[in-house]
Each structure stands twice: as C-alpha cells, then as structure tokens.
Wavefront OBJ file of the C-alpha trace (Angstrom):
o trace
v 14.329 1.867 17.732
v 12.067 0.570 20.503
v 9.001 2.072 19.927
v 9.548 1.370 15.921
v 10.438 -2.715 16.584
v 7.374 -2.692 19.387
v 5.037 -1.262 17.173
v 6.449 -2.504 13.574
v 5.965 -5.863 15.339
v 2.426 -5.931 16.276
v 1.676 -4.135 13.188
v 3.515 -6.874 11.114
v 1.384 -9.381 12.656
v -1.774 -7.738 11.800
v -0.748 -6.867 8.155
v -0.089 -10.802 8.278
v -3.588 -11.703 9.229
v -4.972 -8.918 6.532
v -2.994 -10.111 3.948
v -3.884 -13.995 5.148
v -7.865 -13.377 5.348
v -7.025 -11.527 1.761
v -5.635 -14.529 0.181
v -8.288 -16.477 1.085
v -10.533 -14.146 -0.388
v -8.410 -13.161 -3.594
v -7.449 -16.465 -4.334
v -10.231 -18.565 -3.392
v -13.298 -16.920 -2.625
v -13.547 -14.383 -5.314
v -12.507 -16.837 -8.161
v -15.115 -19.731 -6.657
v -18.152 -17.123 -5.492
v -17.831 -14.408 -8.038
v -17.958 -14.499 -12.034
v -14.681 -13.426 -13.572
v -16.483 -10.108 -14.495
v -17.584 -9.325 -11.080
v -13.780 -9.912 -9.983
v -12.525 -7.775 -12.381
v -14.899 -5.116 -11.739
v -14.166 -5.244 -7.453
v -11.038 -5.171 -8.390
v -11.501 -1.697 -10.824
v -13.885 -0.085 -8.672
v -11.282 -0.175 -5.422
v -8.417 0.617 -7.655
v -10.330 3.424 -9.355
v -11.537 4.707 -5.765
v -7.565 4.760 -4.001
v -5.988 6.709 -7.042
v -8.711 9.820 -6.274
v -8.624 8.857 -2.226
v -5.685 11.436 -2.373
v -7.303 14.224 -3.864
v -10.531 13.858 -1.631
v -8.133 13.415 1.766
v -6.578 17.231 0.344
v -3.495 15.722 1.246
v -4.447 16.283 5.367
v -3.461 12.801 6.315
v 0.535 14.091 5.943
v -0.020 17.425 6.688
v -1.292 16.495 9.842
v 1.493 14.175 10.522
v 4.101 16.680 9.273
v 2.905 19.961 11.344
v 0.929 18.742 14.135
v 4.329 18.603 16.538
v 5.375 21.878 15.212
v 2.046 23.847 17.237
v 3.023 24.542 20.852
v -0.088 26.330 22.211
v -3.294 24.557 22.971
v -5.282 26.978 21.207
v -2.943 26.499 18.065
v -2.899 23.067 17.654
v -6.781 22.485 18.080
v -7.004 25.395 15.607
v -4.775 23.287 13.168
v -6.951 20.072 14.354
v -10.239 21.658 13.292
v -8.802 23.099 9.752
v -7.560 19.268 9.181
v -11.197 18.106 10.135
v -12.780 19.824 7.605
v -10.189 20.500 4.868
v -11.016 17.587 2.684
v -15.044 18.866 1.952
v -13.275 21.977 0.791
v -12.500 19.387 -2.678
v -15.121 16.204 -1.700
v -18.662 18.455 -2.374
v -17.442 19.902 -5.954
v -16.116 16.322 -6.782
v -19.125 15.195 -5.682
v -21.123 17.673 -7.717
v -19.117 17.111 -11.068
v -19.887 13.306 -11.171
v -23.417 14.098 -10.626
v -23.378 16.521 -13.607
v -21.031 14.648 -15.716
v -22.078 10.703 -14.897
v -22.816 9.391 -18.044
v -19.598 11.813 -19.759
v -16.819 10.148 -17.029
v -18.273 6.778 -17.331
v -17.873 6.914 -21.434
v -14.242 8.275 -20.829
v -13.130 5.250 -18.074
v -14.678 2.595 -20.761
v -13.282 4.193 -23.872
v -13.097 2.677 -27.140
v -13.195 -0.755 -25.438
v -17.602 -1.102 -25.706
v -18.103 -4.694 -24.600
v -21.127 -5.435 -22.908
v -18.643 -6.300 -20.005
v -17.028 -3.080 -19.677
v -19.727 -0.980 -19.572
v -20.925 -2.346 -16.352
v -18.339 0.229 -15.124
v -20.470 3.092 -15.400
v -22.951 1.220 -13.088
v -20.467 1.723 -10.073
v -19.322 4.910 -10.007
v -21.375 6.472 -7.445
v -19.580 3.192 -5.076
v -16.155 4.118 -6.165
v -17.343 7.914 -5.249
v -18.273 6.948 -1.680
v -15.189 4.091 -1.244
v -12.784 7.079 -1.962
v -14.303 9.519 0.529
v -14.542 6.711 3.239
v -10.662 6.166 2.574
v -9.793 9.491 2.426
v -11.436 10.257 6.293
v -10.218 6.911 7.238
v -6.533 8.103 6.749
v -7.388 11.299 8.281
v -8.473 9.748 11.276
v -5.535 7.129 11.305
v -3.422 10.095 11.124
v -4.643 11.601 14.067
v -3.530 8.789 16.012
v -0.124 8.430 14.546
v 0.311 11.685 15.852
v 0.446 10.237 19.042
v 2.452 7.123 18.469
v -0.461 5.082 18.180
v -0.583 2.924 15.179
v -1.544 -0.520 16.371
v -5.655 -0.557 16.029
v -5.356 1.744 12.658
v -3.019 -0.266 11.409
v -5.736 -3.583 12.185
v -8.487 -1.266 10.844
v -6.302 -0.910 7.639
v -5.351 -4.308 6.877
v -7.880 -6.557 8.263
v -11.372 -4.961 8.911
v -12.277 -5.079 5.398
v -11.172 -7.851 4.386
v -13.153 -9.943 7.340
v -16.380 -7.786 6.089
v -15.496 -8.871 2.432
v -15.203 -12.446 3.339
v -18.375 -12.199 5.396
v -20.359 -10.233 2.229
v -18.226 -13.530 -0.222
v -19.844 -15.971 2.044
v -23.697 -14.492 1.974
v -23.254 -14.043 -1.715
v -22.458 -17.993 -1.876
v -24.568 -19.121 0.450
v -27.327 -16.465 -1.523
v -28.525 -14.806 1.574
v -27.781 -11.499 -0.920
v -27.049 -11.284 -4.694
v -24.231 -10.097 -6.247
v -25.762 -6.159 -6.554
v -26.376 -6.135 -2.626
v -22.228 -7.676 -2.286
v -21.404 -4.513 -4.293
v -23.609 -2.391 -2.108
v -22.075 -4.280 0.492
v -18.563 -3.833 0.225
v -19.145 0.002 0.269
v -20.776 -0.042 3.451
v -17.936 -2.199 5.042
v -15.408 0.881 4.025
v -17.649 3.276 4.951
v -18.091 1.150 8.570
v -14.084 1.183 8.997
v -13.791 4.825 8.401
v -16.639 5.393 11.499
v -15.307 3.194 13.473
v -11.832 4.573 12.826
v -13.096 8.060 13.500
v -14.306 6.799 17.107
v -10.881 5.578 18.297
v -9.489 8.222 17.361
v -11.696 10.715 18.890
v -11.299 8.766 22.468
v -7.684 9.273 22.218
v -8.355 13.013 21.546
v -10.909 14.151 21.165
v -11.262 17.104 18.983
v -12.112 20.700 20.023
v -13.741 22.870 17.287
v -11.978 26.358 17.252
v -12.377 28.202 13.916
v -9.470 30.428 14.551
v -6.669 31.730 12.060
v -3.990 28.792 12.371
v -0.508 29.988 12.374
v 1.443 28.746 9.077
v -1.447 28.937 7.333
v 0.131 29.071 4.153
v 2.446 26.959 4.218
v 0.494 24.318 5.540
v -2.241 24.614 2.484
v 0.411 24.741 0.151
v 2.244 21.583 1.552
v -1.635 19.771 1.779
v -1.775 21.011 -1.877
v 1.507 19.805 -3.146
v 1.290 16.543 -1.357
v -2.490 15.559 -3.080
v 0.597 15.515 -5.974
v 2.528 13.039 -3.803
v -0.027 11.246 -3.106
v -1.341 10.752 -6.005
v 1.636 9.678 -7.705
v 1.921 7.168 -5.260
v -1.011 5.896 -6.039
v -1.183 5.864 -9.592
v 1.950 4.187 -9.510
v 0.270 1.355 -7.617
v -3.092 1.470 -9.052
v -3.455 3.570 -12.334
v -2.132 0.152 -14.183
v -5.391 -1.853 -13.095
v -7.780 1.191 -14.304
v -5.689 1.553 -17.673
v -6.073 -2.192 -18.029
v -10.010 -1.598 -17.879
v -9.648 0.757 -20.960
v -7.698 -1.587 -23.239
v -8.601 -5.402 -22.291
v -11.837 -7.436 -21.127
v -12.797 -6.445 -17.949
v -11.825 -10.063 -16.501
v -8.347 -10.073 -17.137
v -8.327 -7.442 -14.694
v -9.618 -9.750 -12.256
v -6.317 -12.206 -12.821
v -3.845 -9.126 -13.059
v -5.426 -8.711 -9.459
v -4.266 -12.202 -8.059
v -0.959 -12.020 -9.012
v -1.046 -8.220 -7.871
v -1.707 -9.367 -4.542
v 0.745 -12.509 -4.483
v 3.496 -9.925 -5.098
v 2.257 -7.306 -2.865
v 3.018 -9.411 0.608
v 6.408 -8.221 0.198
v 5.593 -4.707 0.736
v 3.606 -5.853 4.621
v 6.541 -5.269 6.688
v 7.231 -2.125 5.439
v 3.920 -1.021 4.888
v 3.884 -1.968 8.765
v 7.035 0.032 9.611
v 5.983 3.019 7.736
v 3.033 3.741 10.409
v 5.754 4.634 12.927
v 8.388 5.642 11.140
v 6.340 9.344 9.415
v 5.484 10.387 12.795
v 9.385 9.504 13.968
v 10.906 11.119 11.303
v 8.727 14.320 11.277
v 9.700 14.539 14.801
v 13.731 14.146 13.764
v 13.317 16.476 11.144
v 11.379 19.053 13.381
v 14.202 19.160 15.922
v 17.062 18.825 13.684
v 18.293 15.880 14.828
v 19.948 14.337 11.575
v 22.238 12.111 13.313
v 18.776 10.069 14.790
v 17.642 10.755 11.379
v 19.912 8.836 9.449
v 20.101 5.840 12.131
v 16.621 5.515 11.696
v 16.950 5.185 7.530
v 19.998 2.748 7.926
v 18.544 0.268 10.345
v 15.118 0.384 8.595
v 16.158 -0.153 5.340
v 18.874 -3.325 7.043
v 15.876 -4.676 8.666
v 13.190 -4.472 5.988
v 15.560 -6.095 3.389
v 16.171 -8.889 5.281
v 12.428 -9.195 6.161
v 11.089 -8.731 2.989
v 13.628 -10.666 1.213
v 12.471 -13.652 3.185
v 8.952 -13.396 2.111
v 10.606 -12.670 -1.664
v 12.173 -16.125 -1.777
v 9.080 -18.113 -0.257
v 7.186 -16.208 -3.042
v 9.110 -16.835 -5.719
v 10.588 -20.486 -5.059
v 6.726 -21.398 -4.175
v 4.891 -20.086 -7.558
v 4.775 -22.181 -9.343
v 3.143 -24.932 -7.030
v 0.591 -22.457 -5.552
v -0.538 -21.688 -9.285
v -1.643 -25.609 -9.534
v -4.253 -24.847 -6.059
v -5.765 -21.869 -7.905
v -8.086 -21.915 -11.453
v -6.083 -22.767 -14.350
v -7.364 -19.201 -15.791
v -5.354 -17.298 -13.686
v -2.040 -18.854 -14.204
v -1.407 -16.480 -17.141
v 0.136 -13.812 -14.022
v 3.418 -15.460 -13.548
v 5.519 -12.809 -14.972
v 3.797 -10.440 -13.494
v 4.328 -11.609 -10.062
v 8.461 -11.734 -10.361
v 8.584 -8.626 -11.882
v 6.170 -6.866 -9.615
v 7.762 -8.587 -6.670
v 11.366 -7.015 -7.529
v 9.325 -3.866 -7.602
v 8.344 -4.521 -3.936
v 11.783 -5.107 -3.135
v 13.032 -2.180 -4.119
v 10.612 -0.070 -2.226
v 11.504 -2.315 1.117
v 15.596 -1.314 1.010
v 14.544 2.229 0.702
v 13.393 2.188 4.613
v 12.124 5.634 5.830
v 13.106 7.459 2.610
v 9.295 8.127 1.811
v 9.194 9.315 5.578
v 12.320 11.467 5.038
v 11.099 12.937 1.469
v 7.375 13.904 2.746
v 8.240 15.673 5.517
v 11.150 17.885 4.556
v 11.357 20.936 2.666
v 12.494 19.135 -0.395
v 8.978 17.569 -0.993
v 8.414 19.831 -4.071
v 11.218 19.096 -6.527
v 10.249 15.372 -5.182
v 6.736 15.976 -6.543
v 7.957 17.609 -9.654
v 10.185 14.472 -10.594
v 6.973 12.377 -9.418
v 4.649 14.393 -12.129
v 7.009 13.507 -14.839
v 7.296 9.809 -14.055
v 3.260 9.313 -13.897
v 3.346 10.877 -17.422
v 5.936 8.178 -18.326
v 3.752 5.384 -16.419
v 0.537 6.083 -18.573
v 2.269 6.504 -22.029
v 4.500 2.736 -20.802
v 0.786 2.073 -20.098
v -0.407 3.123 -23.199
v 2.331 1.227 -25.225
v 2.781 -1.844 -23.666
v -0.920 -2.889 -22.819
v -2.251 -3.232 -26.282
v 0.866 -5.435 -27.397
v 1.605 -8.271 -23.752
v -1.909 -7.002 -21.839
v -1.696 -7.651 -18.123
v 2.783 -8.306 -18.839
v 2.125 -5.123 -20.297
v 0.731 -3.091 -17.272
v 3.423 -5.108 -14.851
v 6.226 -3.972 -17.347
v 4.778 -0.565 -17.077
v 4.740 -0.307 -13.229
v 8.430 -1.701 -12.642
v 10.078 0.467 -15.146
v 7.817 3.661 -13.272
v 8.543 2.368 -9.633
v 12.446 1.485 -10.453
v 12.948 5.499 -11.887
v 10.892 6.804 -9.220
v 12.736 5.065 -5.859
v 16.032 5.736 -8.077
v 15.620 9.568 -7.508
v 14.301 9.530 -4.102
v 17.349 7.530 -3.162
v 19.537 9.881 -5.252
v 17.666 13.120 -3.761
v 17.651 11.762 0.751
v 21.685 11.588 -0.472
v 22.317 14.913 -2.206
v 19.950 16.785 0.722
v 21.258 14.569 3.408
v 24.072 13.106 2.955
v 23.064 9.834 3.798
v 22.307 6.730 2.193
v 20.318 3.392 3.431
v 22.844 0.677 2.309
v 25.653 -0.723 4.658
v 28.558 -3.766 3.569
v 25.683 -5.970 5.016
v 23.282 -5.029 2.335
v 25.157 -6.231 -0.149
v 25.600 -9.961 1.737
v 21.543 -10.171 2.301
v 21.392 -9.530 -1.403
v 24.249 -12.345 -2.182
v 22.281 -14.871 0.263
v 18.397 -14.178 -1.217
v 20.071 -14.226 -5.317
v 21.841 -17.402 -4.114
v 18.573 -18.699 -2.859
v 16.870 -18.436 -5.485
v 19.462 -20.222 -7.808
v 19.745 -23.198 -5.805
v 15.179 -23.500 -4.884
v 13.667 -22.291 -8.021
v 13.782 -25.298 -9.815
v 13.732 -27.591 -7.335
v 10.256 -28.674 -6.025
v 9.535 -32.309 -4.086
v 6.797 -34.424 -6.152
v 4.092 -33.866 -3.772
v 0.941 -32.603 -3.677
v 1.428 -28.835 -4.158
v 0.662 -27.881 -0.692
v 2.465 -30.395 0.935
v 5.514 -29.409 -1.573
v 4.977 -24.771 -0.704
v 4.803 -26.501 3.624
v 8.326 -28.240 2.967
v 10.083 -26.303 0.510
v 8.839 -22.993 2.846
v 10.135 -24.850 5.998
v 13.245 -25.457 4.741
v 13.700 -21.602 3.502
v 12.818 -20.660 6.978
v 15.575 -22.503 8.798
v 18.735 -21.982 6.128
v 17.446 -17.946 5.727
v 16.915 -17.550 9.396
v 20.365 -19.816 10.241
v 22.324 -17.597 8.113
v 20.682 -14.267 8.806
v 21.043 -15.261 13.040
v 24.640 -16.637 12.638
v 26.625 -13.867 10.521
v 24.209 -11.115 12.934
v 23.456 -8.893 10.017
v 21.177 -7.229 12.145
v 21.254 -5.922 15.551
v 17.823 -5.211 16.244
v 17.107 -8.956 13.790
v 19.074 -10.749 16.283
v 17.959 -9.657 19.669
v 14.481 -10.100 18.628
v 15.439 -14.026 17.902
v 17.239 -13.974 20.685
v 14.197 -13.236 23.098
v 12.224 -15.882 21.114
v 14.688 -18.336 22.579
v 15.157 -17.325 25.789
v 11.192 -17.216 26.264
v 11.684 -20.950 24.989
l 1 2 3 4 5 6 7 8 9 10 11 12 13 14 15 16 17 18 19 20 21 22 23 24 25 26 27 28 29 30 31 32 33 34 35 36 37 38 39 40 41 42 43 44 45 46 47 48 49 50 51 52 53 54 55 56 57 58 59 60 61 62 63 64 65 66 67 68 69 70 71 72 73 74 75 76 77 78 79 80 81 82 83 84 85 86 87 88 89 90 91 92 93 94 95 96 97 98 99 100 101 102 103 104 105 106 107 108 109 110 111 112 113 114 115 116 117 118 119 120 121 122 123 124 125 126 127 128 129 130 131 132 133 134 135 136 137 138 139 140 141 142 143 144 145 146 147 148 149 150 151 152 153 154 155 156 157 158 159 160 161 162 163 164 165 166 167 168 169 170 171 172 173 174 175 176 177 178 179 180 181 182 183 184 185 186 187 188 189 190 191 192 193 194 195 196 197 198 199 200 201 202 203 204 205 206 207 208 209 210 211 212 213 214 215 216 217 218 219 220 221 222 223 224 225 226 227 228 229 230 231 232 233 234 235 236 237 238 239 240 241 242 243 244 245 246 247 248 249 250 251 252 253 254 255 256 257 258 259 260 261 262 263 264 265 266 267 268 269 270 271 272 273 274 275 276 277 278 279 280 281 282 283 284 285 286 287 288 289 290 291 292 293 294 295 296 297 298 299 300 301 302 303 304 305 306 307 308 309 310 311 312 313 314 315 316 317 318 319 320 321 322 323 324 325 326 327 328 329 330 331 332 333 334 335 336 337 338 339 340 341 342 343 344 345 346 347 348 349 350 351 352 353 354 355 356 357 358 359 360 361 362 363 364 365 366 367 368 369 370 371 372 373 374 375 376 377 378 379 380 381 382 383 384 385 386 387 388 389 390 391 392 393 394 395 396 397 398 399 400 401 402 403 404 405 406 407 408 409 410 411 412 413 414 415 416 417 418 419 420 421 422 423 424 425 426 427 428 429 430 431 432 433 434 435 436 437 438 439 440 441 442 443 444 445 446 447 448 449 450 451 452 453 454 455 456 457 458 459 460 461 462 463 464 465 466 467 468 469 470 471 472 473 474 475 476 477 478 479 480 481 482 483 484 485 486 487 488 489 490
C-alpha cells in the first residue's frame, strides 16, 4: 500500500483545495455574482457536457488503463498508444456533425414541455456544452496516460483544482465587470479547454507518444471493451449527473442552481476516494493482469477500511454542521437539506466499496456489470420521471439514492460471487457503530454562536473524539501509522 497511501495522500490534499476553492465559488461566489438563472444554467451546461464526456472519450481513458500493461513489445504498445490517441474522433466529428444539423431539434427536446423564457436559454449553450465534453473527454485520455505510469499527482491537481481557480478568476471579472456574463460563459469553456492542453503537455513529457499506424494486437477485444465501457461510463455518469439535466426538463431552471449547492455539500464525501481511485485502476489492472488475487483482495479490504473511516469523518462534520452553514448562505437555497443527507449516505456507500469499481472495470466480468448498469439507468430516469414533478429537487435526490444504493448493491454482490471476496472486516461494523453514534449525540446539539464560530467548535471537537477513538482502538493499520508519523515529526 505505499505507493496507494503516498499518492492517495497528496491527491487527498489537492481534491481538498479543489473542493475548498469550489465552495467558495458554489456557495458564495456564484449565488452573490451570478443571477439564479445563470447558476442554474452553469450548473446544466457542465452536467449536460460530463454525461456525453463518455461517449466522446470512446471509452479510451479505461481501455488504456486496462490493456496498456498487457503490450510487451515497443512496437505494440506505441501501436496501442496511437489507436488510443485518435479513437475518440472516430465518435467526436459525427457528434459534432449531428448537433450542427439537428441544433434547434436537440435544444427543443432538452427544454421540453417546460417553455419558460428561462429555460430556453438552454438552447443558447449547446455548442459550449459540445466543446466542454470533448475537452473532458481528451483530458481523461491524457490523465490516463499518466496513470499508466503511476503518476497521478499533477492530473489529479489538473482535475480538481485548475478549473475551479479559472472559474473563480472568470466569477471575479464578471463582478468586478471587466467581462459580462456571455464572455464568463465563453469563459469557462476556454478554462476546460486550457486544462485539457495543458494536461496533454505533461503527459506527453512523461512519454511522449510515437505515431505508428500499425495493426495492434487484441484488436478486437480492445474495441469491444472501449465500446462496452462508453456503457460503463455512461452509467456512471448519468447516475451522478442525468438528475440535474432531468431537473432542467421539469422545474425552473434556478432550482437547478440550489439542487447544485447542496449537490456539492454532499459530494466532499466522495474526495478521498475519488483521490484513491487514481491509483488504485492502474494497481488493480496490474493485479488482475498477473493473477495475483491474493494482492487483489488486500488491496479491496484495506481500501474500503480506510476510506470508511475517512469519509465517515467528513460525513459527520457534514451532517452535524448543516444546519449552521445553511444560516452563512442565501436563505433561497436552504430548501436542499434533504437532499444533502440523503445524497451524502449515497456518498457513503460508494466510499466502503474501495477498489470494487477498479476490480469490476478491469476484469472480464465488465459486461454482465454493464448489462445490470443499463437496467438501473432505465430505473433512474423513470424514479426521475416520477418523483420530480411531485417533491422537485427531493425528487431528483430520492431518485439518485434509490439508483446508486441498487447499483453498488450488485457490484458488491458480483466482486463476491467472481472473487470470492468481500470489502467489510469486524472493524467495519465498529466505524459504522462510532459515526451512527455520532451523529445521535451532535445533531441536535449546536453552541449559540455565530454560525461559524459554532461549524469551528462543534468541527474541532468531532476531530479530536473521531480521531481519539479511531487512533486508540487502531482500526486501521495503514490509519494509524500515518498519525503516528504526524507525531513523531512533532
């Protein structure tokens, strides 16, 4: 586990800053320098432009991950470099060509029967959304090609906080009316399509390609594993982002705009393993590769131990803290409290599973995987469909839990049939007892302060009890030596 805590750590830390500069902005920023309408349509757009990201990457980001260690042969691999390199134009130039022919038809369709003079400023954007998706499509690509070679550190600042600084400079102009609101939106395309270049760069000086249009070995199987995982990929996806764009067809375009806030709360949980992940698809394609199950399955136990406890500690200062940071914010957007428990259980869930997405996308079970994935999107737009006219935004959360909770529930249930292995341990099961027990005793308890002073107290004394506990009873090896070192350095 070295190179996964060395890595996972850095990583961690710059996920942190992302998701710190991103508060500002989501929470601050964008409610103070944008209208409501604006928000909500940032907020559409991006959504809109990650659930087709994995159709125009052609599902190359895991492909490469999956095969690259499986080519030998220098010849080979830069073969199977150069089909990865230009695989995704293969689907980008005729997606490119049918919203040029169909503009006005697709924009009609993502409004639908919703015509307020509010939502149709969607059909304005789609040519940004268009360009967003390719720029994160080539950005993965190229963020794959380092992963390849256990380097995840600058893609993984790239990923999280590049952006976001370039947002908060583009939030700042806008106030400060050095541009309007049309050149932020022009803007904010530029700063993805920036990150993807510069992306490409790094990755190029840590190999850099050489073209060879040669037959690649595997051919077939490799398209038809890039083919089946645009599936995957999209399913993960639309599971994170489909609610937000379904939202747009049913509601004003604003309430998107405070579905996004408490989106975004809940989604902190998901940093460390978001974080983790980076290392741990390269490390398990390699274990799978060589057969080596019993590395394998230490790899999905001590991930899933560690990310619990992690991301259980960020669950409890988010929801013990809520309610006061909900006073700092517009009164308007207060209406997302359900949405953040239930979205941050979601979150949860996906932490304990550790490398199972790892393990799942580069086996040879991947297809029934996909197949089970298919079904549950289907489910996830008619929960969509049902629940969003009748509790709106509670609606879409709703939606999403009930999709993510079946969808981990099989992966789990599939890694164990395949593999024989499951993430949980007896010290699962005591992490879970100590965050459900925090929660009891903190939730409604709050000091009458100011509520910043009250989330600085109430989130120092979280801190010491979880970190106490979690130190003293040593639920985690790798945990513990890490505090350990703190102290010593100390």
């Amino acid at each position: 586990m070295g190179i996964v805590a060395t890595q996972s750590f850095k990583n961690i830390i710059s996920t942190y800053l992302g998701f710190f500069i991103g508060a500002i902005n989501t929470l601050f920023l964008y409610t103070e320098f944008l209208s409501d309408e604006y928000y909500g349509m940032v907020g559409y757009m991006l959504s809109l432009a990650y659930v087709i990201m994995p159709l125009m990457a052609f599902g190359v980001h895991n492909t490469l991950v999956k095969f690259y260690s499986s080519f030998k042969t220098r010849v080979s691999l830069n073969s199977f470099l150069t089909l990865m390199l230009f695989l995704p134009i293969a689907i980008i130039i005729p997606l490119v060509l049918v919203n040029y022919i169909c503009y006005d038809a697709i924009g009609d369709f993502l409004i639908g029967d919703f015509q307020s003079n509010k939502n149709t400023m969607i059909k304005n954007y789609l040519w940004h959304t268009v360009i967003v998706a390719i720029a994160l499509a080539y950005f993965e690509v190229f963020f794959a090609w380092t992963k390849v070679h256990m380097q995840t550190v600058f893609g993984n600042f790239m990923k999280e906080v590049f952006h976001r600084v370039g947002t908060m400079m583009l939030l700042f102009s806008l106030y400060f009316e050095v541009i309007d609101v049309e050149q932020f939106m022009i803007g904010l395309v530029a700063v993805y399509v920036l990150r993807m270049l510069v992306m490409k760069f790094y990755a190029f000086s840590i190999k850099l390609p050489v073209i060879i249009f040669k037959r690649v070995t595997n051919l077939s199987p490799i398209l038809k594993y890039s083919f089946l995982i645009i599936i995957a990929g999209s399913i993960a996806t639309v599971l994170l982002d489909i609610d937000k764009v379904m939202l747009g067809h049913y509601i004003p375009i604003e309430q998107i705009a405070y579905y996004n806030v408490a989106i975004f709360i809940a989604a902190v949980i998901a940093v460390p393993q978001r974080s983790m992940h980076q290392i741990l698809l390269p490390l398990s394609a390699k274990y799978l590769n060589e057969r080596d199950i019993d590395s394998l399955k230490d790899l999905y136990k001590r991930s899933s131990l560690n990310l619990f406890i992690v991301s259980g500690f960020i669950f409890l200062l988010i929801v013990l803290n809520i309610n006061q940071l909900y006073n700092i914010i517009p009164e308007e957007f207060n209406g997302g409290l359900f949405v953040v428990f239930i979205i941050s259980v979601a979150k949860l869930y996906d932490a304990i599973l550790g490398s199972n997405n790892a393990i799942l996308f580069n086996s040879d079970y991947y297809r029934m995987v996909l197949f089970f994935g298919v079904i549950l999107v289907i489910v996830m737009v008619f929960l969509n469909i049902v629940f969003i006219p009748l509790y709106g935004i509670n609606g879409a959360a709703l939606a999403t839990f009930l999709a993510i909770f079946l969808y981990n529930s099989i992966k789990l249930y599939f890694v164990y049939r395949k593999f024989k292995m499951l993430p949980f341990s007896a010290n699962t099961l005591k992490i879970a007892g100590c965050i459900t027990l925090g929660v009891v005793l903190f939730y409604f308890w709050d000091f009458s302060f100011h509520p910043i002073i009250n989330i600085i107290l109430k989130t120092a004394i979280i801190t010491i009890l979880y970190g106490l506990v979690i130190y003293a009873f040593k639920f985690s090896e790798n945990i513990t030596e890490l505090i350990d070192r703190i102290i010593k350095r100390k």
